[in-house]
C-alpha positions in Angstrom: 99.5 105.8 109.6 96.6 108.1 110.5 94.6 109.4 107.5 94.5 108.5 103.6 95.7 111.5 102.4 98.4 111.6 99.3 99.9 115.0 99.4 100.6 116.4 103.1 99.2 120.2 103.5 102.5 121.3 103.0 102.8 120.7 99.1 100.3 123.3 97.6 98.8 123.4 94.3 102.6 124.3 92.8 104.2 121.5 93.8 101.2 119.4 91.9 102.1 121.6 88.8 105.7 121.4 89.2 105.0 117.2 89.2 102.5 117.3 86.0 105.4 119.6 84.0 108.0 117.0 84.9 105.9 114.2 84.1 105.4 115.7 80.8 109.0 115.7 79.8 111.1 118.4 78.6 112.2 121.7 80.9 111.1 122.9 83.8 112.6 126.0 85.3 112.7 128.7 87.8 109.3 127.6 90.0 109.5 128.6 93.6 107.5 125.7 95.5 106.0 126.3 98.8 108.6 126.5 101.4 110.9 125.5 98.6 110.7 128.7 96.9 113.7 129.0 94.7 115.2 128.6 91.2 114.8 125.1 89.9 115.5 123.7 86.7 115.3 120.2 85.6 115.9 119.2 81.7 115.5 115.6 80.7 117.9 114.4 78.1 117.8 111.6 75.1 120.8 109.9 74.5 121.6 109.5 71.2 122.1 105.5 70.0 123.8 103.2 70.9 123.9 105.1 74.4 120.0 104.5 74.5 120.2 100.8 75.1 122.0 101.5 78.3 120.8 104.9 79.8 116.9 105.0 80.9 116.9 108.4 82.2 119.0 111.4 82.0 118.6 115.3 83.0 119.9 118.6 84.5 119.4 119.6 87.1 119.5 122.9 89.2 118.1 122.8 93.2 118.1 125.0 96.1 119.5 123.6 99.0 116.2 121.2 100.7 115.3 122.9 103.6 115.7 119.9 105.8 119.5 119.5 104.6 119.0 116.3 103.2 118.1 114.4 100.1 117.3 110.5 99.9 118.2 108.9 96.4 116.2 106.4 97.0 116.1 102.3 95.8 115.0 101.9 91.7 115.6 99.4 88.9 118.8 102.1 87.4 121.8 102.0 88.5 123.0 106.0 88.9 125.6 108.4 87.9 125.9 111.7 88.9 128.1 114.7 88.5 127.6 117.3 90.4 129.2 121.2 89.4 128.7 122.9 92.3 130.6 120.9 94.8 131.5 117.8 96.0 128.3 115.1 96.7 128.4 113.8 100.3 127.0 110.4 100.3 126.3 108.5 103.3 123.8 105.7 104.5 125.1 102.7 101.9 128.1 100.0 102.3 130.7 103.5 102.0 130.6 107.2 102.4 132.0 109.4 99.3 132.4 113.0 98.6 133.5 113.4 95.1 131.7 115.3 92.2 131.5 112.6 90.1 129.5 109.5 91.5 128.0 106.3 90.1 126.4 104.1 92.4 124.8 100.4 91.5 121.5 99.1 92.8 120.5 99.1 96.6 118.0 98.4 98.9 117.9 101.4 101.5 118.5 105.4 100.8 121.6 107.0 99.8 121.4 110.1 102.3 122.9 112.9 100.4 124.1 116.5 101.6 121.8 119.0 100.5 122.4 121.8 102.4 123.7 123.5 99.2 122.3 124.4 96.3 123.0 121.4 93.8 123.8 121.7 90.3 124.8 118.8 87.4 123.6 116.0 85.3 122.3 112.9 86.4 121.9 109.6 84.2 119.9 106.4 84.9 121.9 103.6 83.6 120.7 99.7 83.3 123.2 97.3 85.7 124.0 96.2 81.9 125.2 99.4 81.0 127.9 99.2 84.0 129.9 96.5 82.1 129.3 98.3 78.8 129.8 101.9 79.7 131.9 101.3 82.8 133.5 97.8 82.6 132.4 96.9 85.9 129.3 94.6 86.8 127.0 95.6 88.4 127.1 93.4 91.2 130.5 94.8 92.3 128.7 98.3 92.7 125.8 96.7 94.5 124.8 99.1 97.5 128.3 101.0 96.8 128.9 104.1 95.7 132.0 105.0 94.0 134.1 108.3 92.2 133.5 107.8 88.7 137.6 108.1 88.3 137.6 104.5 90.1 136.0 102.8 86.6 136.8 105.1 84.3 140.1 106.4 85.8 141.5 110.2 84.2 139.2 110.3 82.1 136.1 111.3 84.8 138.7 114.1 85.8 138.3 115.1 81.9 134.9 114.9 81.4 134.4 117.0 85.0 136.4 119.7 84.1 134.6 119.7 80.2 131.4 119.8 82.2 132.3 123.0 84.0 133.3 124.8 80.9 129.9 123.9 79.0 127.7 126.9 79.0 124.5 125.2 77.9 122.8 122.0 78.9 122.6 120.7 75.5 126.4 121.3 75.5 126.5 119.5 78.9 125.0 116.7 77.9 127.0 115.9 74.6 130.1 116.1 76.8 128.6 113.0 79.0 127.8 111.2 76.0 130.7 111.5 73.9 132.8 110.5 77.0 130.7 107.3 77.9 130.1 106.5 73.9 134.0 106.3 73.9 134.1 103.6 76.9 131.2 101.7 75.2 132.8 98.2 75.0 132.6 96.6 71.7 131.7 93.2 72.8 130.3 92.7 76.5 130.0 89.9 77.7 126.7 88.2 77.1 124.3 88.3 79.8 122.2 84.4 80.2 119.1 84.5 78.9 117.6 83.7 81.8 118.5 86.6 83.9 117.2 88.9 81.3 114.3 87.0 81.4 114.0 86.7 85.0 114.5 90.7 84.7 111.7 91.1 82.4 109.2 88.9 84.9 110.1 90.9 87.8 109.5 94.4 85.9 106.4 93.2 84.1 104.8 92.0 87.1 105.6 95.0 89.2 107.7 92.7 91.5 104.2 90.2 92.3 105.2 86.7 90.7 106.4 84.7 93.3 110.6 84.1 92.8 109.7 80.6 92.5 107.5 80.8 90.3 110.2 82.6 88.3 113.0 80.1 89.1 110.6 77.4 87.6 109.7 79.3 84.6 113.7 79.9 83.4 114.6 76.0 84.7 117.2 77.0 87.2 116.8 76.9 90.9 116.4 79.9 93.6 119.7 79.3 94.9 121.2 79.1 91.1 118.9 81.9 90.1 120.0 84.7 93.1 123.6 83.8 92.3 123.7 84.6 88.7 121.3 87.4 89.1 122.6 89.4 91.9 126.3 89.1 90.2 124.9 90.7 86.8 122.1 93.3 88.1 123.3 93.6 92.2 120.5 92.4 93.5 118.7 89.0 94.0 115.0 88.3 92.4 113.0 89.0 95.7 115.1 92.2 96.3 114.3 93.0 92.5 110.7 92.1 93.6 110.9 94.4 96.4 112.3 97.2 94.6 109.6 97.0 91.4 106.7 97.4 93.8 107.9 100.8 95.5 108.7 102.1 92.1 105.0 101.4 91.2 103.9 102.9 94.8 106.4 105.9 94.0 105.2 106.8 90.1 101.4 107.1 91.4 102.7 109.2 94.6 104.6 111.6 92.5 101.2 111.8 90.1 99.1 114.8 91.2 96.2 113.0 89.7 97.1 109.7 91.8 95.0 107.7 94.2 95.1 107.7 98.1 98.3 106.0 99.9 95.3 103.3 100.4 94.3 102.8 96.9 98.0 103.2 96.0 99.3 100.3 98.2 96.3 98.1 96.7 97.0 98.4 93.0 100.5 98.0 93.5 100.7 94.9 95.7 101.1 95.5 99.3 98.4 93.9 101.6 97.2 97.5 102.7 98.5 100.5 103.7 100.0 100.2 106.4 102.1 97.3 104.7 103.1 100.1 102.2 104.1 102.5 104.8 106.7 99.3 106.7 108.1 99.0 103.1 108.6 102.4 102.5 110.2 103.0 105.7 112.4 100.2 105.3 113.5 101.3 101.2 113.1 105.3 101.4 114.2 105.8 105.5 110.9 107.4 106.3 107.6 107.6 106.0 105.3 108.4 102.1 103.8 111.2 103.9 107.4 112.7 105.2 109.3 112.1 101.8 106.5 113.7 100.1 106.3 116.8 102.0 110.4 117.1 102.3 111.3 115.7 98.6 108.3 116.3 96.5 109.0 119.4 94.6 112.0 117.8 94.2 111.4 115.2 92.6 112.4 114.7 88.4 110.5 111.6 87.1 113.8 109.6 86.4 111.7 106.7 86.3 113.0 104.6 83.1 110.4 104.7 79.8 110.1 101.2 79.5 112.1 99.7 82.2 110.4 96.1 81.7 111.2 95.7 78.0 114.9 97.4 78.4 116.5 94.3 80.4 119.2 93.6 82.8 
């Protein structure tokens, strides 16, 4: 990559502002950015308990269509379900395509290219791969890099909560229709998760994906082998991919920070050799380049990242 810049010319001084808000919490609404002047709104969301324990993340949202037609959901730690009012979702680049309105999808390791050629409009919420057997009744390692209509786990009743969505006039009103429908799919006994996948969970996220896995493997007594197995089944995804995934999260919180560092200083706090080694991971997680996603996705972006996503578990 030529150059240590963070934010390509393209992203003025309100797409920075439009970040900072977000990063703030609360509600953020009708700020044209740069060439992606239009009405956006995004308003983040706390569930109340025991939803908490499973979602790290929820909003609204309301978008212009992206002027280059496409949006990347990109690879995190949160599994992710959306449901989208103002058409169907077209979803392409994982295991399956979809077009539904109502879409969760488990953890993954290369972009979900979604149809943005629309404006978008909906709710989106970040759960934990635990929260797919608890809110769902699926693991998460049979949604790993698949997304699915939300009518497939949670059968009529995501036709009822779509339509309910659609006659809510407020967000707040939007949001207690989500919560009251996954609050009444919350299993009262899920299946207990082994300790040491939660703990190998917690090592991953508290080390920003560094410790070596076998470091890990030798810290909770099983072995790789052993440890992948169990791990992928209850999360979707094996230790290293974990691993891989906990470093670009790091990378992509100080890239969406208007006060960050360079890409350079950036790939050096947050593990990769140097910047060019954070530029072949990106590429290979996000489909393109730091620079490019920023400049196409950056006003964009709601910071969906979860609170405390070491401490919440598998």
């Amino acid at each position: 990559m030529v150059g240590d810049q963070r934010y390509p010319q393209a992203a003025d001084v309100q797409a920075q502002e439009f970040v900072s808000a977000l990063h703030a919490g609360g509600r953020v609404t009708r700020l044209g950015v740069g060439a992606h002047a239009g009405s956006m709104e995004f308003v983040q969301h706390l569930p109340p308990p025991p939803l908490a324990a499973f979602v790290t993340a929820a909003c609204g949202y309301r978008v212009p269509a992206y002027p280059s037609g496409l949006h990347r959901g990109l690879p995190s730690s949160s599994m992710t379900l959306v449901i989208e009012l103002g058409g169907r979702l077209r979803t392409t680049g994982l295991s399956t395509e979809i077009s539904s309105q109502a879409v969760v999808c488990g953890l993954h390791t290369r972009p979900a290219l979604i149809d943005a050629r629309a404006p978008m409009d909906g709710v989106q919420y970040a759960l934990t791969p635990l929260g797919s057997r608890a809110l769902l009744g699926v693991p998460a390692g049979e949604l790993h890099d698949r997304p699915v209509e939300l009518a497939e786990v949670l059968g009529s009743a995501a036709v009822d909560v779509v339509d309910r969505l659609h006659e809510a006039r407020t967000w707040d009103e939007r949001f207690a229709v989500l919560d009251r429908a996954l609050a009444t799919h919350l299993e009262d006994s899920v299946a207990p998760v082994p300790s040491e996948v939660l703990e190998t969970w917690r090592l991953v996220m508290t080390g920003q994906g560094r410790l070596p896995v076998s470091a890990i493997a030798a810290q909770v007594g099983w072995s790789r082998r052993h440890l992948a197995e169990r791990f992928r089944w209850a999360t979707g995804l094996t230790p290293k991919q974990l691993s891989r995934v906990a470093r670009f999260e790091a990378a992509r919180a100080l890239l969406t920070d208007p006060t960050g560092p360079s890409l350079a200083r950036t790939a050096a706090l947050t593990g990769y050799a140097d910047q060019s080694h954070l530029d072949r991971e990106w590429r290979a997680l996000a489909g393109c380049s730091p620079t490019t996603w920023m400049r196409e996705e950056l006003p964009f972006v709601q910071d969906d990242s979860p609170s405390s996503a070491a401490d919440s578990g598998a």
